[in-house]
Structure formats: C-alpha cells, structure tokens
C-alpha positions in Angstrom: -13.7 7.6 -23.6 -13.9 4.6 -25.8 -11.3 3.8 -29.2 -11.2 0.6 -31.4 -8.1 -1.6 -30.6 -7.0 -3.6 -33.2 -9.4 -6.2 -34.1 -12.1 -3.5 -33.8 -13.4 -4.1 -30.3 -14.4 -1.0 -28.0 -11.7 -0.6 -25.2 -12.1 1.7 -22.1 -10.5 4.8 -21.1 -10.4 7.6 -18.7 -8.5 11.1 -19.4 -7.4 12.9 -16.4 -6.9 16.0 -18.4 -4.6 19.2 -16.8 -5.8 22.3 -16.1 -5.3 24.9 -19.0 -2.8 23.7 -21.4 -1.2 20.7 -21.2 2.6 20.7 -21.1 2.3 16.7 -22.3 0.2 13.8 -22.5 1.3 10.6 -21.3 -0.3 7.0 -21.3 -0.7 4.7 -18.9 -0.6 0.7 -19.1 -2.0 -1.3 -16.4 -0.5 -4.0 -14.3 -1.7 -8.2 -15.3 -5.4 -9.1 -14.9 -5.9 -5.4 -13.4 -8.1 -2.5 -14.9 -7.4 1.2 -15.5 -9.2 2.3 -12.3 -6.8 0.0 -9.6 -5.3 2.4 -7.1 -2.1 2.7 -8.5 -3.3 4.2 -11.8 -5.5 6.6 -10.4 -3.6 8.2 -8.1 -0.6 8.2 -10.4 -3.1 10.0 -13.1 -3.9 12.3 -10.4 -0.6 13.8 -9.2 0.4 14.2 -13.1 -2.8 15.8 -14.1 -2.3 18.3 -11.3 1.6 18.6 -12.6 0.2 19.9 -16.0 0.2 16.0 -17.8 -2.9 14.5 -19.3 -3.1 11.0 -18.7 -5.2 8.4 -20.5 -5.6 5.0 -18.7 -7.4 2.5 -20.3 -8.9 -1.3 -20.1 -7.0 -4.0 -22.0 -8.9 -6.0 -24.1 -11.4 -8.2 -22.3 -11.1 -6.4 -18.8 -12.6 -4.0 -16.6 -15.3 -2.2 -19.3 -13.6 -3.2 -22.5 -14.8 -5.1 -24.9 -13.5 -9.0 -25.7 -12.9 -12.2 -24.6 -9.8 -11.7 -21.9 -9.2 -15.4 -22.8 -8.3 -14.4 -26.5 -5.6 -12.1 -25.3 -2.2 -12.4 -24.8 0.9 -10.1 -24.0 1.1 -9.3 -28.1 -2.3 -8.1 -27.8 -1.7 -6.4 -25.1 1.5 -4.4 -27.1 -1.1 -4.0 -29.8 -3.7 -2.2 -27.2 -1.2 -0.1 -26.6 -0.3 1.4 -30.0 -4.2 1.5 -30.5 -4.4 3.7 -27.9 -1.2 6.0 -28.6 -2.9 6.0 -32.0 -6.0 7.6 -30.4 -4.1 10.0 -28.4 -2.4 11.2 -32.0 -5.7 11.5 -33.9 -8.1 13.0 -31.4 -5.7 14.8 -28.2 -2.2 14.6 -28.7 0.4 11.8 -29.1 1.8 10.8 -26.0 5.2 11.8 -24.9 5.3 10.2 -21.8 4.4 6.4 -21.7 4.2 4.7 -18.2 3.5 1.0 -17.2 3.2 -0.8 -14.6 3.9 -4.4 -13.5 3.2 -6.7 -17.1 1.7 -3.2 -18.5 5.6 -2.0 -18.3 6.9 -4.9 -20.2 4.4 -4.5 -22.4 5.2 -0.6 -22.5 8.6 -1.5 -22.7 7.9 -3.8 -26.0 6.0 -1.4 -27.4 7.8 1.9 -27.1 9.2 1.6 -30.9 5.7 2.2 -32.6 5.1 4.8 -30.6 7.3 7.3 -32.2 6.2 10.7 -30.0 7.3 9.2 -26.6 10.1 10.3 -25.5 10.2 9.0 -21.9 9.3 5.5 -20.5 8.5 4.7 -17.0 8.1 1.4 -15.7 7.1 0.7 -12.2 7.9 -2.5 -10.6 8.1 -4.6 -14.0 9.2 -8.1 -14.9 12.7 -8.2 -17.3 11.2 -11.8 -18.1 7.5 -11.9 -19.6 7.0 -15.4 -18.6 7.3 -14.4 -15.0 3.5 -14.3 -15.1 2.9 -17.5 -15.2 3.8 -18.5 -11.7 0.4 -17.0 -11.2 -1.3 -20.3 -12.8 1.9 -22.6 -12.1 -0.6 -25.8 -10.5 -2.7 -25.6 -13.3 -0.1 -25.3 -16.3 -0.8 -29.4 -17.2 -4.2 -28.9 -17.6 -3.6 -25.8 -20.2 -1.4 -27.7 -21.7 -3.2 -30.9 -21.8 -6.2 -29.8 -22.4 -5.9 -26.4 -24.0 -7.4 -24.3 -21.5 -7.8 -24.2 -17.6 -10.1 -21.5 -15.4 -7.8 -20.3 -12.8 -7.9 -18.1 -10.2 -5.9 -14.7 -10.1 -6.5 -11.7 -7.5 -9.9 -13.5 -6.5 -11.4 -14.0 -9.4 -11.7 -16.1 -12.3 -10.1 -15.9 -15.7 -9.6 -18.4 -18.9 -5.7 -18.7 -19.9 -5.3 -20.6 -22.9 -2.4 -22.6 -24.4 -1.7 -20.1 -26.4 -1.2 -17.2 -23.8 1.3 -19.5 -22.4 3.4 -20.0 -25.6 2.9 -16.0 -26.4 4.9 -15.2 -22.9 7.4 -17.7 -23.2 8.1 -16.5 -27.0 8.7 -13.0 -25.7 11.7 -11.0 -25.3 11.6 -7.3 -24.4 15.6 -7.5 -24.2 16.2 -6.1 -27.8 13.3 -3.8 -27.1 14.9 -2.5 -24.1 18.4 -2.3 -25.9 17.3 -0.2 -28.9 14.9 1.9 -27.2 16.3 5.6 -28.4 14.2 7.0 -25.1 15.0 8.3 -21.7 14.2 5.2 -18.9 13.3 5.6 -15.4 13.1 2.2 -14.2 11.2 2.5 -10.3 11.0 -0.9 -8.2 10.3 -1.5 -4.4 13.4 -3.5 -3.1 11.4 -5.6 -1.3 8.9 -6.7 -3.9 7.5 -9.7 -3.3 5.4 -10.1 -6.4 8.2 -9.1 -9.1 11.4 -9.4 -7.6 14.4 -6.5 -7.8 16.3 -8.4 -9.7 14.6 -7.2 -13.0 14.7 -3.7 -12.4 18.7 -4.1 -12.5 17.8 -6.8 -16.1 16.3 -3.6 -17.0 18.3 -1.1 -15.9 21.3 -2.7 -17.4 20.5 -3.5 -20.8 19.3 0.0 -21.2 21.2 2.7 -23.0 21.3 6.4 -21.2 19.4 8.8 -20.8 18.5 5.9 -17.9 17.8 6.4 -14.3 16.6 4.2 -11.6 14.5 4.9 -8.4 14.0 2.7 -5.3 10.3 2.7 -4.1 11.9 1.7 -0.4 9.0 -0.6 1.5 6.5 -0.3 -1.3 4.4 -3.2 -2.0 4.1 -4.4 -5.7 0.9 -2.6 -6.0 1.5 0.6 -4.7 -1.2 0.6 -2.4 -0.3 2.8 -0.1 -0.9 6.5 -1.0 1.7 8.0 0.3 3.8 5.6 -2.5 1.9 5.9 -5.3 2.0 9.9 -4.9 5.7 9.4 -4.7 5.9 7.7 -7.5 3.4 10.3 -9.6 5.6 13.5 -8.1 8.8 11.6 -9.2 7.5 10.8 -12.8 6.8 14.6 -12.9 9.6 16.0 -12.1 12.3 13.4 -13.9 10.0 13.9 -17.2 10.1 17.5 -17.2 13.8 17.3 -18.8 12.6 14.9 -21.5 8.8 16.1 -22.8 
C-alpha cells in the first residue's frame, strides 16, 4: 500500500491483514534509520495478524521505499508520518486502536498518541525517555553538522545526511508531557540488558505514566529483537495484554 504523508510524498506500507474479521487494527512505527520490513516488525505483524490484529507497517519518509529526502526529516516529521498514516487507516481500513513503536518509532509513538484519537493502547518496545539519545549515533561528527550544516555519517552500515536541523529538532523534544497526559493504556517492554537504549528509560517511562500502565522485561533480548524466539514473545504478549483494552 502507498498513502501521502504530510507534505504529499508517497510513503510505504505493508498490511498484514487477519483472517476473517478483524478484532482491531494496530499500527506499527519503526525503530531509527530502519524500514518497515526489519525483523522485528515483521515478525511482530505476524504473530498479531494470526491473533486476529491487522497491522500496517510502513516506511518513514525518505527510507526503505518511501518517497523523500531522509536528510529533510526529523523526529517531528516522523510524529507527522505517523498521524498520516493513522489518517489512512481511518479513511480506507479502520482507525487503529492499537499503536506500537519501537526504539525512536516508540518515542515518536509516544509523542504522537494524542492525534490519534481511536488508539487506545500504546506499546513501546525498547524506547528512549530522552529523544536526543539518538544522537550518540553521529557523536564524532556533531562539529562538522554544526559547523558546517550538514555531515554524511555512517549509521547501521550505511550512509545517511543529518542536518543541523535534525539535531536542534531532537534536542527541542520532550515526550514527557506526552507521556503524562496520555489518557491510554501503556505497556512499556525493554530488555534489561539493552545495550543500545539503556533500562533506565523504560522506568522514565514507566514512571511518568498514568495507569492503565504495565511494564514487561524482555530478559536477554538485544535492542533489535533479533532473535525469534523474542520477537514472537514480544507479538504474543502485545496480544494478549491488548485484548482488555481494544
């Protein structure tokens, strides 16, 4: 499937759509620099789609087979991409009810939950409390963004743009008061041992959430979820702790 974000571009998706009728949609955000198809997603989609959940993944903007410059984005956009896509859902399948992220596509979840009015459960997996966390990704080459504007770095083995401005958009965001005045149910899932987002911001998280609000250790899972056995886990958890809320 393809839907217009905000500024008109085509973005990517994939619906893993449940047998018969669904009991729920839910949509899924993506972790940083990462596309809808990364392991986690899929298998994720998977064990909700055979738990009676559709799930729509999708590209953001300048990644995977979306349309747009990746160097014009920034976590804002990303929010927007979201709410473009829940917009979709409404028009053409059904508003999501169930909204999952993972990584930077939690916070971003997270941030975003208020304009999408039909959710009423939020998942993140293995998200940072703190937006700007990203950027120890491009730490040695922060001078030269700032210097010069711009700087080609290298994240998961391959290259991308970050502008000056991507910078100042993390460091100007706060998902706190987001968090705070969510009006949801929360299940905040982390891997104690994460050594790409540390634990610590699942219990930021945790703590400045309201109940309904649970929390679930992902034991030795890595930050990605690659293993299957964790990412189907994770899916059959999702399942069974939404079931109460959608």
């Amino acid at each position: 499937m393809t839907f217009p974000n905000a500024k008109g571009e085509s973005l990517s998706a994939r619906l893993d759509e449940a047998e018969g009728d669904p009991r729920a949609y839910a949509l899924f955000a993506h972790c940083f620099t990462c596309t809808k198809d990364i392991f986690a997603a899929s298998r994720i989609a998977k064990v909700l789609q055979e738990h009676g959940i559709s799930v729509l993944r999708f590209d953001f903007t300048g990644l995977g087979e979306s349309e747009g410059d990746f160097a014009n984005t920034n976590f804002t956009s990303n929010t927007d991409d979201l709410v473009s896509a829940a917009d979709y859902m409404r028009d053409n399948l059904q508003a999501p009810a169930l909204i999952i992220g993972h990584s930077l596509g939690g916070s971003a979840i997270l941030a975003a939950a208020a304009r999408i009015p039909a959710a009423k459960a939020v998942v993140t997996l293995g998200s940072p409390a703190d937006v700007a966390h990203v950027a120890h990704h491009f730490d040695s080459s922060r001078e030269e963004i700032i210097d010069t504007g711009e700087a080609e770095v290298c994240l998961v083995g391959r290259p991308f743009k970050i502008r000056k401005q991507f910078i100042e958009d993390i460091e100007g965001a706060c998902i706190q008061s987001s968090v705070e005045s969510l009006g949801k149910a929360l299940m905040v899932m982390h891997a104690p041992l994460d050594a790409t987002v540390g634990i610590e911001n699942a219990q930021k998280i945790f703590g400045w959430a309201k109940h309904p609000k649970s929390y679930v250790s992902l034991d030795d899972a890595d930050h990605l979820l690659s293993k299957k056995a964790d990412a189907e886990y994770a899916g059959q958890l999702i399942s069974s702790w939404s079931e109460r809320y959608i």
